[in-house]
N, CA, C and O atoms as a GROMACS GRO file, in nm:
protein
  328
    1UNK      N    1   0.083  -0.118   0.000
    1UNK     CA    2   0.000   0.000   0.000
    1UNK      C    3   0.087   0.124   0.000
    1UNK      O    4   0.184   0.101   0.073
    2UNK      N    5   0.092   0.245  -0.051
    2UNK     CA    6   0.122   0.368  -0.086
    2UNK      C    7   0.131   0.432   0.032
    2UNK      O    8   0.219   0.512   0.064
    3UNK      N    9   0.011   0.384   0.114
    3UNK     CA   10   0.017   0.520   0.225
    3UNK      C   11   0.049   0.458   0.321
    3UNK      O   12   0.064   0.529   0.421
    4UNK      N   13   0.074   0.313   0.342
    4UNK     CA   14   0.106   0.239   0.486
    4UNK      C   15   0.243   0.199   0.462
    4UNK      O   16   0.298   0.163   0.567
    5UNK      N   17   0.355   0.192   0.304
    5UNK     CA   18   0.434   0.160   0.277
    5UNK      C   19   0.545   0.243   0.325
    5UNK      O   20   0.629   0.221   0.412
    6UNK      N   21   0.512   0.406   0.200
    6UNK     CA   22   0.565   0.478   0.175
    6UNK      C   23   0.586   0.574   0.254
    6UNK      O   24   0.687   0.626   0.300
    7UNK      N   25   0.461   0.592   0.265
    7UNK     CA   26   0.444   0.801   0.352
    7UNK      C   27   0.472   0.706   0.526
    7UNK      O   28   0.491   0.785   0.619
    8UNK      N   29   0.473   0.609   0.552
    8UNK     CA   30   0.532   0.558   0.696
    8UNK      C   31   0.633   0.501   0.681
    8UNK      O   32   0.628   0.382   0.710
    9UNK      N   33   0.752   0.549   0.638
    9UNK     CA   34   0.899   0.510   0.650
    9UNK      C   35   0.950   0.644   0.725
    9UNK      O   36   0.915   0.760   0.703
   10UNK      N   37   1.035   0.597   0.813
   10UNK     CA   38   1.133   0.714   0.895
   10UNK      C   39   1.247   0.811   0.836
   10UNK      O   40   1.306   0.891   0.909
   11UNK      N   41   1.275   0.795   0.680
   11UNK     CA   42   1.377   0.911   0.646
   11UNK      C   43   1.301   1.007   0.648
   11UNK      O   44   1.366   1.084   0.719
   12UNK      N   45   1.184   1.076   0.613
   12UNK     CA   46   1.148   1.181   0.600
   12UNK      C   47   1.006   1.195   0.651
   12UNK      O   48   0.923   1.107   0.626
   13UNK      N   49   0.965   1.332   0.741
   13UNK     CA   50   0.850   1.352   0.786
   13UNK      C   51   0.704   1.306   0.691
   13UNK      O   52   0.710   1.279   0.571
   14UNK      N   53   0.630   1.305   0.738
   14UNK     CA   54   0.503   1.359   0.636
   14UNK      C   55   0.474   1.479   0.603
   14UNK      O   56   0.421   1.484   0.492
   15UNK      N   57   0.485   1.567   0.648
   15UNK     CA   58   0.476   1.734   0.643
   15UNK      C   59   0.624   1.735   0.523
   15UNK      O   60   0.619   1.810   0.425
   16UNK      N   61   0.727   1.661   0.543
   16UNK     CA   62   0.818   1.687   0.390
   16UNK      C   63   0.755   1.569   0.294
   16UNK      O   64   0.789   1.572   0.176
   17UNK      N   65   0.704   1.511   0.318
   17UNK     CA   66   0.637   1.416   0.190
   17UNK      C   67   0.549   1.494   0.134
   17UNK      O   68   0.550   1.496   0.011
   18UNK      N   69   0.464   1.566   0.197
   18UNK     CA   70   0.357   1.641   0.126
   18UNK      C   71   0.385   1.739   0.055
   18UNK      O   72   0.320   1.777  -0.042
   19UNK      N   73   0.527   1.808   0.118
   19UNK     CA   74   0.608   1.911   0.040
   19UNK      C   75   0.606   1.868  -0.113
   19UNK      O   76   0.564   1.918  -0.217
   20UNK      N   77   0.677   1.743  -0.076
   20UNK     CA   78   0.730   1.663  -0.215
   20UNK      C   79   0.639   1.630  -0.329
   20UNK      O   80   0.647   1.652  -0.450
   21UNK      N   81   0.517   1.549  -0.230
   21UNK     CA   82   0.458   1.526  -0.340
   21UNK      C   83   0.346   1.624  -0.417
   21UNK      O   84   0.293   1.592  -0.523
   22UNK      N   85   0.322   1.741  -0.349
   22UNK     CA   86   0.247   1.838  -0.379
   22UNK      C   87   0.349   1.922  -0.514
   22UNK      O   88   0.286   1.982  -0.601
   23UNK      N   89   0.477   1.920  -0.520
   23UNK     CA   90   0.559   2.018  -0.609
   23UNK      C   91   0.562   1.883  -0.685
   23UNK      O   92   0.565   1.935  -0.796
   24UNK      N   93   0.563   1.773  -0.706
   24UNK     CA   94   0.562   1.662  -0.803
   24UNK      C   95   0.464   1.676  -0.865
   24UNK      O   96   0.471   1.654  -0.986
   25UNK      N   97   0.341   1.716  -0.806
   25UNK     CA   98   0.183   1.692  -0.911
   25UNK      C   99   0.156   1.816  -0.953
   25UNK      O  100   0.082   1.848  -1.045
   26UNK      N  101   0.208   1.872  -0.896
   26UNK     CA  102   0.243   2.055  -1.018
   26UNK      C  103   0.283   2.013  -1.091
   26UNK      O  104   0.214   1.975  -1.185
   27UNK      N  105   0.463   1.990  -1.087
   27UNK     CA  106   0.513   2.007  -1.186
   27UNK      C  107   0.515   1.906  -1.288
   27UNK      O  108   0.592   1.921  -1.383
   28UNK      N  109   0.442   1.804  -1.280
   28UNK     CA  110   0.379   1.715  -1.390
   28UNK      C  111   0.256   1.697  -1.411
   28UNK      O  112   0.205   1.589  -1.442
   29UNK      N  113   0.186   1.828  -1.392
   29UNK     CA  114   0.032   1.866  -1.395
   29UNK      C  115  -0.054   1.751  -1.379
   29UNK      O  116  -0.112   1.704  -1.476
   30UNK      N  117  -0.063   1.712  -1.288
   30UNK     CA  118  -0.132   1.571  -1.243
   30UNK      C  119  -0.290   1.660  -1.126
   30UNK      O  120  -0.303   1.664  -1.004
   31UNK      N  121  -0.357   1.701  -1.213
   31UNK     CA  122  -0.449   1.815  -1.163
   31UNK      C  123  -0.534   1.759  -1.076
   31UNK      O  124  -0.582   1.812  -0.976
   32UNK      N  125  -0.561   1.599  -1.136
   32UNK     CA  126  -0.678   1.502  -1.046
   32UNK      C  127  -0.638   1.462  -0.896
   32UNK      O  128  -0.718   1.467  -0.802
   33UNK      N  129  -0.530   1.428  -0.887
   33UNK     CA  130  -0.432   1.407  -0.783
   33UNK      C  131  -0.459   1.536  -0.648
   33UNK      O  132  -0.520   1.544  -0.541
   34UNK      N  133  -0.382   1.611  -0.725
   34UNK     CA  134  -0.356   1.752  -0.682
   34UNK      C  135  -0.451   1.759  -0.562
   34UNK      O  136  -0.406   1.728  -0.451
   35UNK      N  137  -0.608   1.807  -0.577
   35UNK     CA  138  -0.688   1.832  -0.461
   35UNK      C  139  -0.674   1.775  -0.342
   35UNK      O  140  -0.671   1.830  -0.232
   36UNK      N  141  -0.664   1.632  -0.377
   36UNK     CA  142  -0.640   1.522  -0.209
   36UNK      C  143  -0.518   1.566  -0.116
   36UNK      O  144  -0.511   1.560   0.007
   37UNK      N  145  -0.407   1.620  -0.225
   37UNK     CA  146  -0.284   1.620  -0.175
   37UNK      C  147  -0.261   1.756  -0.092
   37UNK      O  148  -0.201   1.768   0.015
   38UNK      N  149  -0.325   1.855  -0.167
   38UNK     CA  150  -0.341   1.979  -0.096
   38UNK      C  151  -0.346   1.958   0.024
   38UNK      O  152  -0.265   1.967   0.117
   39UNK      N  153  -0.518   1.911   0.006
   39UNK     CA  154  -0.564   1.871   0.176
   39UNK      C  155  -0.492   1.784   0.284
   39UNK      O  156  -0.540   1.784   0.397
   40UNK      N  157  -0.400   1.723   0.262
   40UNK     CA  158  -0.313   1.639   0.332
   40UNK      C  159  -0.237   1.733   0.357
   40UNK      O  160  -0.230   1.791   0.465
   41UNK      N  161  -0.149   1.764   0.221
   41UNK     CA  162  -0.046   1.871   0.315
   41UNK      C  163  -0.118   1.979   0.436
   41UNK      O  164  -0.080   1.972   0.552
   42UNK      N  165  -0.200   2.054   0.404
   42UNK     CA  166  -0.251   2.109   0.520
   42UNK      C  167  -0.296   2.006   0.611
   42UNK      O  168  -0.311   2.058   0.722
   43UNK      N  169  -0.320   1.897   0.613
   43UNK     CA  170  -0.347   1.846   0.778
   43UNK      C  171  -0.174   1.807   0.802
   43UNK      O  172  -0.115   1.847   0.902
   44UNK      N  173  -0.123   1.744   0.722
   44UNK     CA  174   0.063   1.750   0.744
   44UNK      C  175   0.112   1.879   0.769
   44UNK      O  176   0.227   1.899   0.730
   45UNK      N  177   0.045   1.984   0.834
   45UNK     CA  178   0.119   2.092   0.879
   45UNK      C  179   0.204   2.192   0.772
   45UNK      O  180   0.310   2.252   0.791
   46UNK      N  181   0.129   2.189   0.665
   46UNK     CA  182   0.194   2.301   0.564
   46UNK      C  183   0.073   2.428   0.578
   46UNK      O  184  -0.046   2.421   0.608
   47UNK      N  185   0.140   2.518   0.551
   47UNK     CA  186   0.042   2.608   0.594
   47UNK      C  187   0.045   2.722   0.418
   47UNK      O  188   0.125   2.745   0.327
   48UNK      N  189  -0.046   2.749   0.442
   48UNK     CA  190  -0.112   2.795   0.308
   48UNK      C  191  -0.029   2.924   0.258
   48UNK      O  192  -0.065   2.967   0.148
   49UNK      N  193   0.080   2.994   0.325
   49UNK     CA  194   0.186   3.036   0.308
   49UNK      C  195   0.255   2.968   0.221
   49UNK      O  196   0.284   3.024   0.114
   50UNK      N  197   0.290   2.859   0.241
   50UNK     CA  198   0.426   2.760   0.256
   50UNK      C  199   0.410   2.722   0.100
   50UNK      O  200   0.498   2.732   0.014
   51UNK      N  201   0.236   2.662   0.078
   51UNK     CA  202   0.167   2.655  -0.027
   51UNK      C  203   0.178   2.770  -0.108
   51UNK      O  204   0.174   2.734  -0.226
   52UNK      N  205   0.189   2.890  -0.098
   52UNK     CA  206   0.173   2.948  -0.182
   52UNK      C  207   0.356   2.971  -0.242
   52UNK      O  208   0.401   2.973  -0.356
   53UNK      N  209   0.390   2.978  -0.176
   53UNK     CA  210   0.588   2.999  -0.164
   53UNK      C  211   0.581   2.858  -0.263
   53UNK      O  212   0.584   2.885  -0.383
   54UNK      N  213   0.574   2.759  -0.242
   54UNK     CA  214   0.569   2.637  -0.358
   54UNK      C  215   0.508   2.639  -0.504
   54UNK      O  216   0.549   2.576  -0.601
   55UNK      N  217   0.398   2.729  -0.495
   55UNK     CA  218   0.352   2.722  -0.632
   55UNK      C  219   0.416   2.843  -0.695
   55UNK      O  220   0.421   2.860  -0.817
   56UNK      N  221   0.461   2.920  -0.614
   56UNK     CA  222   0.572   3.046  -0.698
   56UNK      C  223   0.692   2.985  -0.728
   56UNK      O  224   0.750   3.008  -0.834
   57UNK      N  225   0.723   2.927  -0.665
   57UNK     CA  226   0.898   2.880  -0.669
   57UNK      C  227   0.885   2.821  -0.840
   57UNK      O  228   0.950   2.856  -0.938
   58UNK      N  229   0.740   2.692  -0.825
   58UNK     CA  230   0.746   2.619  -0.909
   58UNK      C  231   0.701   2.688  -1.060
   58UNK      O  232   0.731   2.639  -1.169
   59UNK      N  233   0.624   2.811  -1.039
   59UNK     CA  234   0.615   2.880  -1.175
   59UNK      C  235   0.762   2.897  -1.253
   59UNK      O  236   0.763   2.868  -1.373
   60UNK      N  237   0.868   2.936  -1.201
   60UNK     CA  238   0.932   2.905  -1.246
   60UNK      C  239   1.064   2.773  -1.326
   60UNK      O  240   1.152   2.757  -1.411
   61UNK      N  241   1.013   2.731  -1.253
   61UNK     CA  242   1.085   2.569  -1.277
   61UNK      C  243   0.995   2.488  -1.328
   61UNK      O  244   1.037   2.388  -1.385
   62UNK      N  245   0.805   2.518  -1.319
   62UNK     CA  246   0.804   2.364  -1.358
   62UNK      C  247   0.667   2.471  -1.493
   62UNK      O  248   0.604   2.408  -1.578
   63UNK      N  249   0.654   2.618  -1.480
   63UNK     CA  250   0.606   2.673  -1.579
   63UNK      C  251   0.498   2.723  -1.515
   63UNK      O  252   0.440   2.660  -1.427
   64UNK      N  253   0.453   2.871  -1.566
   64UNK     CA  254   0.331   2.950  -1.538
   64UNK      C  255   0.186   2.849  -1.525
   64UNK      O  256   0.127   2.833  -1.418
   65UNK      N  257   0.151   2.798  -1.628
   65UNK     CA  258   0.016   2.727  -1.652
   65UNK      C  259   0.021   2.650  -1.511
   65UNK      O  260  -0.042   2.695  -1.415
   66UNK      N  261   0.089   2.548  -1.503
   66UNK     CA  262   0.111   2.435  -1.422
   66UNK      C  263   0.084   2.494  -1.288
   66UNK      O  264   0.002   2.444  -1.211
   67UNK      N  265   0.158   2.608  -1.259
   67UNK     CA  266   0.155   2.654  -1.101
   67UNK      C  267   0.037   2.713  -1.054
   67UNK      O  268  -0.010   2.701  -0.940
   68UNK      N  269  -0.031   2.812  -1.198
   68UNK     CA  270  -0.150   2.896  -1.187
   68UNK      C  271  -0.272   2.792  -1.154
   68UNK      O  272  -0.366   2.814  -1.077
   69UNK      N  273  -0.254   2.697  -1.214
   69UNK     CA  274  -0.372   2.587  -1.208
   69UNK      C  275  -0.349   2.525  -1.038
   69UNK      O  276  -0.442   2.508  -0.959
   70UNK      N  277  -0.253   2.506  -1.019
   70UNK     CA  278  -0.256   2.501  -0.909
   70UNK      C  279  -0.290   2.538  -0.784
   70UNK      O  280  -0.313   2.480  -0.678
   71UNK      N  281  -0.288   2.692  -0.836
   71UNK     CA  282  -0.327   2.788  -0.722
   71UNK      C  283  -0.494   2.796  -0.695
   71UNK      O  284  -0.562   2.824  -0.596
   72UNK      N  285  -0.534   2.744  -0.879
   72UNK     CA  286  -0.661   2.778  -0.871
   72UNK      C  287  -0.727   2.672  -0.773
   72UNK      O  288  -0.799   2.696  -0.676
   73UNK      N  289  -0.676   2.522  -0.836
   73UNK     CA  290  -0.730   2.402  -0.728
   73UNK      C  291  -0.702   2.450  -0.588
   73UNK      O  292  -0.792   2.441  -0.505
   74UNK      N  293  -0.563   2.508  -0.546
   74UNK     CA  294  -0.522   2.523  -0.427
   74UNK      C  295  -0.661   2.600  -0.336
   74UNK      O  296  -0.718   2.545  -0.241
   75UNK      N  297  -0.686   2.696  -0.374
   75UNK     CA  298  -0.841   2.800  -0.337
   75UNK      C  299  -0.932   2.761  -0.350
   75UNK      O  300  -1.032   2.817  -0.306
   76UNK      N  301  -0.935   2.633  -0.426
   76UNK     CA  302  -1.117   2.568  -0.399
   76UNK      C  303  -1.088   2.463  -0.280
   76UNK      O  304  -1.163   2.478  -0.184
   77UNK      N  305  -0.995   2.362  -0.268
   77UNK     CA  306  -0.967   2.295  -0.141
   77UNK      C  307  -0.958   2.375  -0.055
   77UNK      O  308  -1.045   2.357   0.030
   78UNK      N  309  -0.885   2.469  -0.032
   78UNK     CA  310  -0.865   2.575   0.090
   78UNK      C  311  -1.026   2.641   0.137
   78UNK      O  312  -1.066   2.652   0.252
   79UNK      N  313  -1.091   2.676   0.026
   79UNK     CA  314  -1.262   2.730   0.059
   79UNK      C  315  -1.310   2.641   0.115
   79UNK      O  316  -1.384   2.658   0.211
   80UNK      N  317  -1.271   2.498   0.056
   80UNK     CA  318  -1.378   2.393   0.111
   80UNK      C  319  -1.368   2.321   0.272
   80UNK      O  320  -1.456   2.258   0.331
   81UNK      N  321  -1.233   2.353   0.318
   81UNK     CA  322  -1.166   2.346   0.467
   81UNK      C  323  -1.196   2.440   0.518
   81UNK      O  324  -1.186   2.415   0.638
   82UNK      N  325  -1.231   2.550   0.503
   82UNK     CA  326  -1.233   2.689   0.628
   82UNK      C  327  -1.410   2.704   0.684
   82UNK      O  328  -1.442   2.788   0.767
   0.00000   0.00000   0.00000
């Protein structure tokens, strides 16, 4: 399993997995993905700052479209938590 395998091994937190895998499904526009992962990283303790510092970084590295879309999913998960 993915989430009992992977995201529970001891090199790296979950709050840096979510880092990871949240700038992975940007930057290979994996848009379907994207929403669940949001919401994880915010319960993994990323804070919607941190989120936003990631989808800027990644406009440049992984391209405008990719990050903007991101931001947009990012604000409908974020509406749908508050």
């Amino acid at each position: 399993m993915l989430f009992g395998d992977i995201w529970e091994r001891p090199g790296l937190s979950k709050r840096d997995r979510s880092l990871i895998t949240v700038a992975t499904l940007v930057a290979l526009y994996r848009i379907n993905e994207l929403p669940f992962h949001i919401a994880r990283a915010r319960e993994n303790g990323i804070s919607k700052e941190e989120l936003a510092e990631v989808f800027t970084h990644l406009a440049f590295y992984a391209g405008w479209p990719s990050a903007m879309t991101a931001v947009t999913i990012a604000m409908e998960v974020l509406a749908e938590s508050e």
